[in-house]
PAGU-340218 format. One line per field, with one value per residue (C-alpha): residue number from 1; x negated, y, z negated; residue in three letters. Coordinates in nm, 3 decimals, decimal comma. Each point is the difference from the previous one (the first is absolute). Example, Ala and Ser with C-alpha at 12.3 -4.5 7.8 and 13.67 -1.06 7.14 Angstrom:
! PAGU-340218
pos = [1/2]
px = [-1,230/-0,137]
py = [-0,450/0,344]
pz = [-0,780/0,066]
code = [ALA/SER]
END
This chain:
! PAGU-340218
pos = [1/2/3/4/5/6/7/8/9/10/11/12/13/14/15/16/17/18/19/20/21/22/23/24/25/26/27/28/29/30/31/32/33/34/35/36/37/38/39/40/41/42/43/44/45/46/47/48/49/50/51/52/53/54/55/56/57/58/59/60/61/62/63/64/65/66/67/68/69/70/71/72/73/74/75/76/77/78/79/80/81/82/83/84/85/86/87/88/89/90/91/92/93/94/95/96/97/98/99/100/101/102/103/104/105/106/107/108/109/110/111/112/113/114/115/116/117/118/119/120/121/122/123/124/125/126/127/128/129/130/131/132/133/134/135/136/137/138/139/140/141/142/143/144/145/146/147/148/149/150/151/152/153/154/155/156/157/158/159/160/161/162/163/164/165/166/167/168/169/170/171/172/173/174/175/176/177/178/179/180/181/182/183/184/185/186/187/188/189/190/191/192/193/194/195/196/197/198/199/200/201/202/203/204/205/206/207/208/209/210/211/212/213/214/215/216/217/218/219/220/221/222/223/224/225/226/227/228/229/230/231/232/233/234/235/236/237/238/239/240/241/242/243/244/245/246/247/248/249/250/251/252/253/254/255/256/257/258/259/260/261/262/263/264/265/266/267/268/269/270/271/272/273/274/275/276/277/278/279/280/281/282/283/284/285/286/287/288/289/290/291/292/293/294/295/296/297/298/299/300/301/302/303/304/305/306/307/308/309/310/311/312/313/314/315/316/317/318/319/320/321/322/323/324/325/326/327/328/329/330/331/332/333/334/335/336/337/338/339/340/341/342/343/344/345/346/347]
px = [1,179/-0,102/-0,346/0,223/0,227/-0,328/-0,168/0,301/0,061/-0,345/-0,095/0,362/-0,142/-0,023/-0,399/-0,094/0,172/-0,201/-0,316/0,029/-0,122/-0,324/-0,070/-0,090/0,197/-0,120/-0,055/0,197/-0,326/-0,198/0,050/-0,285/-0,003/-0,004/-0,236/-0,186/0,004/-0,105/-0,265/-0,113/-0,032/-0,214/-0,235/-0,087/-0,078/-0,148/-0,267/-0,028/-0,077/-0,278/-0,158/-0,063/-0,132/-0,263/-0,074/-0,009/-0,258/-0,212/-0,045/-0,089/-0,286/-0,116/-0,039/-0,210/-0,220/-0,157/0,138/-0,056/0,357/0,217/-0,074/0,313/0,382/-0,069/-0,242/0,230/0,249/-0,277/-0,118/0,378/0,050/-0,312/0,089/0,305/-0,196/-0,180/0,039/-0,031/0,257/0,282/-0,074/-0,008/0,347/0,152/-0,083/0,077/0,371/0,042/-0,078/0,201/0,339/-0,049/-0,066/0,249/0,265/-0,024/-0,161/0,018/0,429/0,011/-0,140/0,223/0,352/-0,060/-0,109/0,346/0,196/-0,073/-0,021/0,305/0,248/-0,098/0,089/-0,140/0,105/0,144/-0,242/-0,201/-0,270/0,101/-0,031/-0,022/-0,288/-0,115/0,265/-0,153/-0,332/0,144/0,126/-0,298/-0,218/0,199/0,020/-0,416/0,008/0,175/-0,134/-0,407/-0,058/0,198/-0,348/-0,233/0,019/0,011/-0,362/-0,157/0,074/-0,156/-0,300/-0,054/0,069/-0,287/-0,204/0,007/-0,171/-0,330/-0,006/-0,260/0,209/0,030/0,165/0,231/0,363/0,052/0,285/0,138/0,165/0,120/0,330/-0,172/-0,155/0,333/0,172/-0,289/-0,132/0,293/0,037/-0,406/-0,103/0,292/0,244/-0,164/-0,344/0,179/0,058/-0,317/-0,204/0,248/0,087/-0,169/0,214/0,295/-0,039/-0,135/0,303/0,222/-0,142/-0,025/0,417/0,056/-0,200/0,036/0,390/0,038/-0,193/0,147/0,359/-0,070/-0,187/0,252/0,264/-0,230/-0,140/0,342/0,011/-0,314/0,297/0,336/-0,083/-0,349/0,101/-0,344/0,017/0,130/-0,235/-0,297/0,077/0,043/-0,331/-0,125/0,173/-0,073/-0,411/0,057/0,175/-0,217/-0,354/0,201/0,081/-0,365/-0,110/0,171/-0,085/-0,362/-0,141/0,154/0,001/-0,363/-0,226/0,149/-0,056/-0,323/-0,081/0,069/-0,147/-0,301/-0,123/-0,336/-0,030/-0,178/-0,363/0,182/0,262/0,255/0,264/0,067/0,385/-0,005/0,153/0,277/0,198/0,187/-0,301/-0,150/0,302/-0,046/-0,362/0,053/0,319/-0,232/-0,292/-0,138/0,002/0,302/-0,217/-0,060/0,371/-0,034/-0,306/-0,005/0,412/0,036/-0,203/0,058/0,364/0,205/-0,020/0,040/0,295/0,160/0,132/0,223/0,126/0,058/0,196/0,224/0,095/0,056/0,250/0,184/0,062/0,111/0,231/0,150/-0,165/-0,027/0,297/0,299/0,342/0,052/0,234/0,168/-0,065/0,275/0,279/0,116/0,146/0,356/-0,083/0,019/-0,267/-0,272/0,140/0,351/-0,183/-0,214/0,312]
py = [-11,756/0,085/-0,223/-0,276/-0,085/-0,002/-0,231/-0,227/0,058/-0,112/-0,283/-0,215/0,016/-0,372/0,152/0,056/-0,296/-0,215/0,146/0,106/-0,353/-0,121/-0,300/-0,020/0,163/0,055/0,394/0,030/0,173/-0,292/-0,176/-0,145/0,174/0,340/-0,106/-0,156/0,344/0,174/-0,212/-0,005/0,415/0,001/-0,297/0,118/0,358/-0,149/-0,229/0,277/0,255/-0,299/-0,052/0,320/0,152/-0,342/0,103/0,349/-0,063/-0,201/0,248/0,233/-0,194/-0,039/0,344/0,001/-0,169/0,223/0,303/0,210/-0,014/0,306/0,261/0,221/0,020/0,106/-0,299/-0,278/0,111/0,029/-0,379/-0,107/0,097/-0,132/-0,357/0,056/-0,011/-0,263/-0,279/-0,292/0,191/-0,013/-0,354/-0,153/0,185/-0,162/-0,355/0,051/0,202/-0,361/-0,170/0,259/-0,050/-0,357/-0,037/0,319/-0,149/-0,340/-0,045/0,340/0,009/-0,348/0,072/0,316/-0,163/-0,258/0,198/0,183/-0,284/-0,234/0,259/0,222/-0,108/0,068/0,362/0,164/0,232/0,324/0,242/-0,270/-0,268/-0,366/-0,243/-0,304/0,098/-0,372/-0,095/0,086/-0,154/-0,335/0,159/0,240/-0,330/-0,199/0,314/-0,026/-0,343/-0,006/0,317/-0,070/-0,196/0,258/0,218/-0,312/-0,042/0,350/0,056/-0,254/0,043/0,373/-0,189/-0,237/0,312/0,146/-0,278/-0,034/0,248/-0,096/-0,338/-0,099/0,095/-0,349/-0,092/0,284/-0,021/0,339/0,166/0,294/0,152/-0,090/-0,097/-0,201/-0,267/0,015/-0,095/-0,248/-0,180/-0,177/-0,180/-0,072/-0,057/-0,110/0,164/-0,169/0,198/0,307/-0,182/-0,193/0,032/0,362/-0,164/0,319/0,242/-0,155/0,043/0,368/0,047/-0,113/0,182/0,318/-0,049/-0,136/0,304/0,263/0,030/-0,130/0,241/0,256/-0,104/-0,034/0,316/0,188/-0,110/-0,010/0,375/0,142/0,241/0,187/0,196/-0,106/0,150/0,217/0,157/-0,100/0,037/-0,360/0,008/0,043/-0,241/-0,241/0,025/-0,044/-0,365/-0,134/0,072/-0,185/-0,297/0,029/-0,035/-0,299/-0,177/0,003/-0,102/-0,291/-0,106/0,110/-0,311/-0,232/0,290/0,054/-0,189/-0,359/0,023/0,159/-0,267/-0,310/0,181/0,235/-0,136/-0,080/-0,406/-0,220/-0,128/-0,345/0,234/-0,109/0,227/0,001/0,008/-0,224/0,223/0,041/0,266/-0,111/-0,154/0,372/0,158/-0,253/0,072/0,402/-0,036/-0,188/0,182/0,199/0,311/0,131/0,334/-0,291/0,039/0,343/0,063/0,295/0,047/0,300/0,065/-0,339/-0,025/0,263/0,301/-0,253/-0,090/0,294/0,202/-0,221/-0,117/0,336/0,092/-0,303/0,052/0,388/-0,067/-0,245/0,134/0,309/-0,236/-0,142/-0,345/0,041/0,166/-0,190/0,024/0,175/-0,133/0,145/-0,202/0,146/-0,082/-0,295/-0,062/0,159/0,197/0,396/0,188/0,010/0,306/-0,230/-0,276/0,228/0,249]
pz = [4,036/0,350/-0,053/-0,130/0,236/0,239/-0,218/-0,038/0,339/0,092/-0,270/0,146/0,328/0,181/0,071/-0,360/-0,174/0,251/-0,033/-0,385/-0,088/-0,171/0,256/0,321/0,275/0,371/0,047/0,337/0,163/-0,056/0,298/0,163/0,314/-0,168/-0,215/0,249/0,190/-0,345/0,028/0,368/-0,062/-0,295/0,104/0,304/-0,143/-0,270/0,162/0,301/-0,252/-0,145/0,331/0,082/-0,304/0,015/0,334/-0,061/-0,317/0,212/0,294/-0,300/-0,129/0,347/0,055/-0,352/0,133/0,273/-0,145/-0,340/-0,237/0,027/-0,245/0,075/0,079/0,326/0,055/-0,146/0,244/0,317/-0,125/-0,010/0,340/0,157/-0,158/0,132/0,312/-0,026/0,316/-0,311/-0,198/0,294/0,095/-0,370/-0,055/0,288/-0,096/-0,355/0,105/0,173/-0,339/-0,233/0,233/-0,046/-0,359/-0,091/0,219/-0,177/-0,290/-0,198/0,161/-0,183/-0,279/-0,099/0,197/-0,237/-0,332/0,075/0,118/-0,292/-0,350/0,135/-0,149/-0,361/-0,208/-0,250/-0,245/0,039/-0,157/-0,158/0,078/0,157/-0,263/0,150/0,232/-0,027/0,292/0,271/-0,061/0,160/0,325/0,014/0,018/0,219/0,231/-0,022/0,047/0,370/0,101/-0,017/0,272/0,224/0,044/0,030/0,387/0,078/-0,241/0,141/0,360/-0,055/-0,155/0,294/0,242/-0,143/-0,034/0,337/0,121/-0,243/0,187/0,330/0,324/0,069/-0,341/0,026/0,041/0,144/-0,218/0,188/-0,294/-0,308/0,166/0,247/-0,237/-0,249/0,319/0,138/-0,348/-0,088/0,343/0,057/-0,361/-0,138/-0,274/-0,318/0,120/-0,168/-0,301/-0,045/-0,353/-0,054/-0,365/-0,179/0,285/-0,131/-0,373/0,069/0,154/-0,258/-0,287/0,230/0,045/-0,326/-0,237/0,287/-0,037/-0,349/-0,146/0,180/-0,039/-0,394/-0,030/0,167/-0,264/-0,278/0,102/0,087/-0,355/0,223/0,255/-0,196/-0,381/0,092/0,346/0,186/0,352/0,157/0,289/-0,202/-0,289/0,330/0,077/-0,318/-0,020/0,305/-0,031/-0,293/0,137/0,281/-0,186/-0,217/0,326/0,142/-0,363/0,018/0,364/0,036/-0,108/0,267/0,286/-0,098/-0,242/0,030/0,383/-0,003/-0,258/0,240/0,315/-0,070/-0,290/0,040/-0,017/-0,225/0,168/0,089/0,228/-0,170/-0,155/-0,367/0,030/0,302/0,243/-0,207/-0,085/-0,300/-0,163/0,013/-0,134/-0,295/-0,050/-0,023/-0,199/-0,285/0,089/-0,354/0,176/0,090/0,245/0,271/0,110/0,057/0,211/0,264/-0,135/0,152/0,256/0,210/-0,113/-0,234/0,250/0,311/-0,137/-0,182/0,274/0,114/-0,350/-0,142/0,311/0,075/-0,421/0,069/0,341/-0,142/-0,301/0,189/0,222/-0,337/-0,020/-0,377/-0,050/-0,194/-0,138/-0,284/-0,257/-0,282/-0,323/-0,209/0,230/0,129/0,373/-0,003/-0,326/-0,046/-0,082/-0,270/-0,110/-0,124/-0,163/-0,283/-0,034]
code = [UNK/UNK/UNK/UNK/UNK/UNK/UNK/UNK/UNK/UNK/UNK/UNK/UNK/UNK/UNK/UNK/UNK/UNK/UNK/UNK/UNK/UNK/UNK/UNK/UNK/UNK/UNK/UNK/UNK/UNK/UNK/UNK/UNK/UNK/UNK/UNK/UNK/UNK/UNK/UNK/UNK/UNK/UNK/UNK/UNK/UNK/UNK/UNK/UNK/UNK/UNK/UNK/UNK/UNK/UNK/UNK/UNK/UNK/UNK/UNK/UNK/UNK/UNK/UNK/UNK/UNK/UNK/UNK/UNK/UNK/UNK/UNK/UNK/UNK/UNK/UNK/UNK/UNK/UNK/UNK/UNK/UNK/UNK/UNK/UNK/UNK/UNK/UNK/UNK/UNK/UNK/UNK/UNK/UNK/UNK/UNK/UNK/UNK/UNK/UNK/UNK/UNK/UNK/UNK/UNK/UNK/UNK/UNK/UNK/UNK/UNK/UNK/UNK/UNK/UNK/UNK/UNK/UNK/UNK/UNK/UNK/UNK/UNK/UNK/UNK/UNK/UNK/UNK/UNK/UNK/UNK/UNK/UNK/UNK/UNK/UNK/UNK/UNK/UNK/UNK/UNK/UNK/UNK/UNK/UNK/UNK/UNK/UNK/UNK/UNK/UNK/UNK/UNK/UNK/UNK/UNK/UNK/UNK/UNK/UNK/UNK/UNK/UNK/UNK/UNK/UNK/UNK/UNK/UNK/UNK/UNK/UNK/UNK/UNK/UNK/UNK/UNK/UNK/UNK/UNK/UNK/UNK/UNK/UNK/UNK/UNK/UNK/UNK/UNK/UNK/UNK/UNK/UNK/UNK/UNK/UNK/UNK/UNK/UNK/UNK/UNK/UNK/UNK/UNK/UNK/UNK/UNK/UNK/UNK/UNK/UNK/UNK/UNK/UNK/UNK/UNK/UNK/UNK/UNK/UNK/UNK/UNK/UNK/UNK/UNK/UNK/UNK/UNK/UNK/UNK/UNK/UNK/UNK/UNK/UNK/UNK/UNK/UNK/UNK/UNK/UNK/UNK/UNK/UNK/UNK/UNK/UNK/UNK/UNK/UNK/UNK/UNK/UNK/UNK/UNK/UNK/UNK/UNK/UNK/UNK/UNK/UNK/UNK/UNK/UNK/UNK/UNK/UNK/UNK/UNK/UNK/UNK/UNK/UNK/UNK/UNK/UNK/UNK/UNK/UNK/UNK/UNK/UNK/UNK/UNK/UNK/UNK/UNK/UNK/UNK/UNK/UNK/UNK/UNK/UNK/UNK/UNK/UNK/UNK/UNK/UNK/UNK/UNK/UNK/UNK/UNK/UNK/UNK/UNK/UNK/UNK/UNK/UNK/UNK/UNK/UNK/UNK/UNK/UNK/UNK/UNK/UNK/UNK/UNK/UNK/UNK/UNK/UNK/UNK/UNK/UNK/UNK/UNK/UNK/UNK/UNK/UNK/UNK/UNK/UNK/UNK/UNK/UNK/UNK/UNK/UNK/UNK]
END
């Protein structure tokens, strides 16, 4: 009797006959700010995280090269300490902390306020599997859509940072920091000079948002019998997914981060000079899509992209799915709004 009254008590409350629905309703902690603040967190962990592992790895190899491997715990730890050291190490991980603020702040926050912002408001089953997982695909897109040109400026201005400092003296521009030429491009070179021939940025970054979070939010769901019926450990079972979505979402934007780029620019040129897709982008994308073998989009996968780009991936899934962006109403599907419980309708 006691359990009940409780559930009566609880099933005619105004919150459960609002959000005991089917449709959409706005989950009240998906406003954009907080999500927006869900965001900043992870992104900036995230690509921080990216950055200095990079940096880390190459300070490694650099040591590798004048000195034999480590054989030994004790020597793994000696080597991590002297590339810890290392005067290249501390001044490549202050530039790139100046890129991962930017990019974290912006376009990873985006990308995650907007994930939330857009697909919170639909439920799923309690104890079972959503059903119509098909409804998010629209807003997932759309959300990949706006946010890809978000990262352009801030790539490309580390790019011409860097390039810099292989030009003659005379042809140099003299880029302080990385915050120095964000701040001085735009105003001597003119804002479209961060968007100029970046078509292939902007469609890696859309399948990156678009299969990244996707695949996670639908593995998640579809995966959930792993800790609700077989008592695995959550954390772990976490991990599992997000490698997964992770090595999907590089999958499906290696080709233009990579191969279609590489294609148009380093290719080596006909004997007339002239290239075969005409400096253009598309018209390479075209030519591997119908190419007969399929291996040419997936040169050098993982060592010029997948672990460049994992870190960052696996974490921003990992935080925000700690800080509930994939997390959604429950409803009950054998009582209505205003109903009583289960239990009544099968007695």
């Amino acid at each position: 009797m006691f359990f009940e009254l409780d559930d009566i008590k609880r099933r005619h409350s105004n919150y459960y006959d609002i959000y005991n629905v089917g449709g959409w309703v706005t989950a009240p902690d998906s406003t954009f700010r907080w999500n927006y603040a869900r965001g900043f967190m992870v992104g900036v962990t995230a690509t921080f995280l990216n950055e200095f592992v990079g940096t880390f790895t190459e300070g490694w190899r650099l040591l590798l090269r004048n000195f034999e491997p480590p054989n030994t715990f004790k020597q793994v730890g000696i080597f991590a300490k002297e590339t810890l050291k290392l005067e290249n190490f501390r001044l490549a991980l202050r530039t790139r902390s100046q890129y991962a603020l930017t990019l974290g702040a912006t376009d990873i926050a985006a990308r995650i306020a907007l994930f939330r912002y857009i697909n919170s408001g639909w439920q799923k089953p309690f104890a079972g599997f959503e059903y119509a997982f098909q409804r998010k695909i629209p807003g997932t897109m759309l959300i990949a859509f706006l946010t890809a040109p978000l990262g352009i400026p801030f790539e490309m201005t580390r790019m011409a940072y860097y390039a810099d400092k292989t030009f003659p003296e005379e042809l140099q521009r003299g880029y302080k920091s990385y915050f120095n030429a964000l701040r001085r491009i735009p105003f001597e070179e003119g804002p479209y000079y961060l968007f100029k021939n970046t078509s292939p940025l902007f469609i890696r970054n859309f399948f990156q948002t678009f299969t990244l979070f996707y695949t996670y939010d639908f593995l998640k769901d579809k995966c959930s019998w792993m800790w609700r019926i077989m008592d695995a450990p959550y954390f772990p079972s976490k991990v599992f997914l997000a490698s997964f979505a992770t090595y999907i979402a590089c999958v499906f934007s290696y080709p233009w981060a990579v191969v279609v780029r590489e294609a148009v620019d380093f290719w080596p040129k006909p004997k007339n000079g002239i290239s075969p897709f005409n400096n253009n982008y598309r018209k390479a994308g075209v030519w591997l899509w119908y190419h007969d073998f399929s291996s040419n989009l997936f040169p050098g996968f993982f060592n010029n992209y997948f672990w460049k780009q994992a870190p960052w991936m696996m974490t921003t899934l990992i935080l925000a799915d700690s800080l509930g962006i994939f997390s959604y109403w429950c409803i009950d599907q054998f009582s209505g709004p205003g109903t009583n419980s289960w239990e009544d309708i099968i007695s």
